[in-house]
One Martini backbone bead per residue (centre of mass of N, CA, C, O) as a GRO file, in nm:
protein
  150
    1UNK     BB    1   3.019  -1.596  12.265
    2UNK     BB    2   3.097  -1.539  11.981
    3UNK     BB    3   3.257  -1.593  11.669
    4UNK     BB    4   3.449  -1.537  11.465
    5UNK     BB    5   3.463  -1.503  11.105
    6UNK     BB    6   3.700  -1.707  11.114
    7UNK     BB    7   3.956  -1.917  11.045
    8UNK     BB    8   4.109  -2.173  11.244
    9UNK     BB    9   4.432  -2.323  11.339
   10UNK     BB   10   4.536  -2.648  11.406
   11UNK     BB   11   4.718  -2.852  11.600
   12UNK     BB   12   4.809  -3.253  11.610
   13UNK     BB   13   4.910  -3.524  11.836
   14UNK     BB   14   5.018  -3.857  11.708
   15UNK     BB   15   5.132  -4.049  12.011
   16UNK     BB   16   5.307  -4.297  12.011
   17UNK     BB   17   5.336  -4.575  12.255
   18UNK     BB   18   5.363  -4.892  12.303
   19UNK     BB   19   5.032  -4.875  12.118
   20UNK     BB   20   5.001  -4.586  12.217
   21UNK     BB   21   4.733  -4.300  12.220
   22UNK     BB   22   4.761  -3.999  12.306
   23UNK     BB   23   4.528  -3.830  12.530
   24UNK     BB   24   4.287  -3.561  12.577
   25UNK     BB   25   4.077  -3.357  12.837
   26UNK     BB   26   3.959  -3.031  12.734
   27UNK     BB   27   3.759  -3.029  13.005
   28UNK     BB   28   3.692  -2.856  13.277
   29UNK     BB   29   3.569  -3.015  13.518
   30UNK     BB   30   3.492  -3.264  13.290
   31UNK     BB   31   3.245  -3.141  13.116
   32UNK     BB   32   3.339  -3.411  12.941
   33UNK     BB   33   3.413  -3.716  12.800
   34UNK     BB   34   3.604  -3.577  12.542
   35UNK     BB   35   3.873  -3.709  12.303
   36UNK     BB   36   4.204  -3.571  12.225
   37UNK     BB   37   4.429  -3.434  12.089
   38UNK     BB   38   4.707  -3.302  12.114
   39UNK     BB   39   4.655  -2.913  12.111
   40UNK     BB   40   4.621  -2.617  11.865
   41UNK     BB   41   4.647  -2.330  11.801
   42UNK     BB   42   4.802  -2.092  11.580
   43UNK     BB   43   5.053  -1.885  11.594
   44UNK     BB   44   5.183  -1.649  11.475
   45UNK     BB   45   5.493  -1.659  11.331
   46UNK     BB   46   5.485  -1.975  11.373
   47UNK     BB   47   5.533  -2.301  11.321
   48UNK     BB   48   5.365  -2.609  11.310
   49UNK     BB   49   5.558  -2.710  11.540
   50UNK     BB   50   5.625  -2.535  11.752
   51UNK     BB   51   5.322  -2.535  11.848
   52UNK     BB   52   5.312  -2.818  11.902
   53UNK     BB   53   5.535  -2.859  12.119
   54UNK     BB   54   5.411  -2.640  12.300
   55UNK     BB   55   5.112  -2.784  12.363
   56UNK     BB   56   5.257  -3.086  12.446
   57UNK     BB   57   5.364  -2.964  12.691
   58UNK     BB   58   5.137  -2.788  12.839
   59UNK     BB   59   4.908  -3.064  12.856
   60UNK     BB   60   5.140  -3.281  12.912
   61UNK     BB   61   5.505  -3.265  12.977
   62UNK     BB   62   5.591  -3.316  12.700
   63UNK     BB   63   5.832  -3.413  12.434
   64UNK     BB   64   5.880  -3.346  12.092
   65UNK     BB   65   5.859  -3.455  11.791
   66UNK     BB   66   5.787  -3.378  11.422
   67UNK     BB   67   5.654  -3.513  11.167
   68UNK     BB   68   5.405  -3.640  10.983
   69UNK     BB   69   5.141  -3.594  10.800
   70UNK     BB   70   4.795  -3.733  10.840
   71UNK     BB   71   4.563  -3.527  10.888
   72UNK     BB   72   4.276  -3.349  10.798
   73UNK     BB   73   4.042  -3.157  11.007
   74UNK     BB   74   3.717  -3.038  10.993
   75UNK     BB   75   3.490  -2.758  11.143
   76UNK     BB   76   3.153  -2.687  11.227
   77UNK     BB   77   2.930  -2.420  11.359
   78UNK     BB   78   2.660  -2.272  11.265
   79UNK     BB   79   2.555  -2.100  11.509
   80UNK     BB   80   2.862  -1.940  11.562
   81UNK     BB   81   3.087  -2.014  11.306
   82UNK     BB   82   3.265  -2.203  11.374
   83UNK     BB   83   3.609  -2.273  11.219
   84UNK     BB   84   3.814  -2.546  11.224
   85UNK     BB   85   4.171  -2.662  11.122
   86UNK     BB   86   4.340  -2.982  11.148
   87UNK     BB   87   4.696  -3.081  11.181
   88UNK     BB   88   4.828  -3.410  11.227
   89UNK     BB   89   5.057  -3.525  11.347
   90UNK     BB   90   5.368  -3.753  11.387
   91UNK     BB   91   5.466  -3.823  11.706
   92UNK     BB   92   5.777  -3.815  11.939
   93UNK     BB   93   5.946  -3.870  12.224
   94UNK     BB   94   6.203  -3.682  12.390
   95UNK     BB   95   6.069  -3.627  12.676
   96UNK     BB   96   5.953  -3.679  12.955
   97UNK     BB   97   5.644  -3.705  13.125
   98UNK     BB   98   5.342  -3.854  13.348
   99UNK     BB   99   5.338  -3.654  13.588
  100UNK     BB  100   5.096  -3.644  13.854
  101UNK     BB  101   5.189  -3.334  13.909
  102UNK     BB  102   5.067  -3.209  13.697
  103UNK     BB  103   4.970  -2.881  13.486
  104UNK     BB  104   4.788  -2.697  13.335
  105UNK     BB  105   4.841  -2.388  13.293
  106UNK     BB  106   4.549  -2.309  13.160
  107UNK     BB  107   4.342  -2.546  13.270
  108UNK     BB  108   4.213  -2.715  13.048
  109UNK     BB  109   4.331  -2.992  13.100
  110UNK     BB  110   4.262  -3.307  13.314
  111UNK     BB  111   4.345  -3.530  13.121
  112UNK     BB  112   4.555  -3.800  13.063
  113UNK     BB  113   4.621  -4.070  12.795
  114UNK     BB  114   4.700  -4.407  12.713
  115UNK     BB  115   4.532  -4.580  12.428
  116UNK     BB  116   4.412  -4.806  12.283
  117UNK     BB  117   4.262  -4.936  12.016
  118UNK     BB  118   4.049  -5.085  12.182
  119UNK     BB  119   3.975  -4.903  12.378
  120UNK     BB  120   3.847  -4.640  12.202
  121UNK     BB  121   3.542  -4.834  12.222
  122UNK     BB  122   3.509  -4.700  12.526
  123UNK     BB  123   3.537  -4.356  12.361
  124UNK     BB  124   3.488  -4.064  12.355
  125UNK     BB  125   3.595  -3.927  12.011
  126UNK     BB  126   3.822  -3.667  11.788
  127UNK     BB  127   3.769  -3.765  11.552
  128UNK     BB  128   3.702  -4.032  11.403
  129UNK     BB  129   3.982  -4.072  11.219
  130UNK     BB  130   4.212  -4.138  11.442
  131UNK     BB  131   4.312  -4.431  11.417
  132UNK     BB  132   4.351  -4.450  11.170
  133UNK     BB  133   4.597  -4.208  11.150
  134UNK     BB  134   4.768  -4.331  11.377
  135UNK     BB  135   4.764  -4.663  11.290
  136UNK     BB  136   4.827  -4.593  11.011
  137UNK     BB  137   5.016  -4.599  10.637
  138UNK     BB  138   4.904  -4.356  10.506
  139UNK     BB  139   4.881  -4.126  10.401
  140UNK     BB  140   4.716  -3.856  10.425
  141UNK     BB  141   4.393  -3.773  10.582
  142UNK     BB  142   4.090  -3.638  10.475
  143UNK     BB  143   3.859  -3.447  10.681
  144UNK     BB  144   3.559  -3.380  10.636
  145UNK     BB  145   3.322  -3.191  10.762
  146UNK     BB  146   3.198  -3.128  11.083
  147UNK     BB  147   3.036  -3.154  11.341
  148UNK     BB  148   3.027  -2.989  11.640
  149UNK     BB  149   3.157  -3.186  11.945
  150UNK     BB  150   3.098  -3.149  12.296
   0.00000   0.00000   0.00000
């Protein structure tokens, strides 16, 4: 099914704990080995915060705190039109944890878990900048269009 040809905004949390960083591998029945920050698209009229806070409930079964931007990344696939803009919190854990009996509503995630920044050089993660804005100090780091990687 192609994409519309509409740019798509979504939110990612980027949540520290003991210097490790959730991620989450949002194919299901593992079909891909990519990990990337818990979020997503964007409903209207709902803040990116207010967003953010949902989808990392659904994806994680945790509660965050939603701090300052960190990253913006953007993707583009020419075959389909897909493009879409997502921009990174730093976020804090304010409830919930990682229990082994959770479930995505939506089926979509498989997987979640704490990585080191060591560990994430034996794993494919997306976007590249992901390290840098998770454990980085400086302000918002733009990244600019790239292939998606599926």
């Amino acid at each position: 099914m192609p994409f519309p040809p509409v740019l798509r905004l979504a939110v990612r949390a980027l949540v520290l704990h003991e210097g490790r960083l959730l991620l989450v591998n949002a194919y299901p029945g593992e079909t891909s080995d990519l990990w990337g920050a818990p979020g997503g698209g964007v409903e209207r009229g709902t803040s990116l915060a207010e967003n953010l806070r949902r989808e990392v409930r659904e994806e994680t079964g945790l509660e965050v705190e939603v701090g300052a931007p960190a990253l913006v990344n953007e993707f583009f696939e020419p075959e389909s039109g897909y493009h879409q803009v997502e921009v990174f919190f730093r976020c804090r854990i304010t409830g919930g944890g990682l229990d082994p009996a959770w479930q995505d509503p939506a089926g979509i995630v498989s997987r979640r878990r704490f990585f080191s920044r060591e560990e994430l050089s034996a794993i494919r993660f997306k976007p590249d900048r992901l390290a840098q804005a998770a454990w980085g100090t400086c302000g918002a780091i733009y990244d600019p269009l790239e292939p998606l990687v599926r």
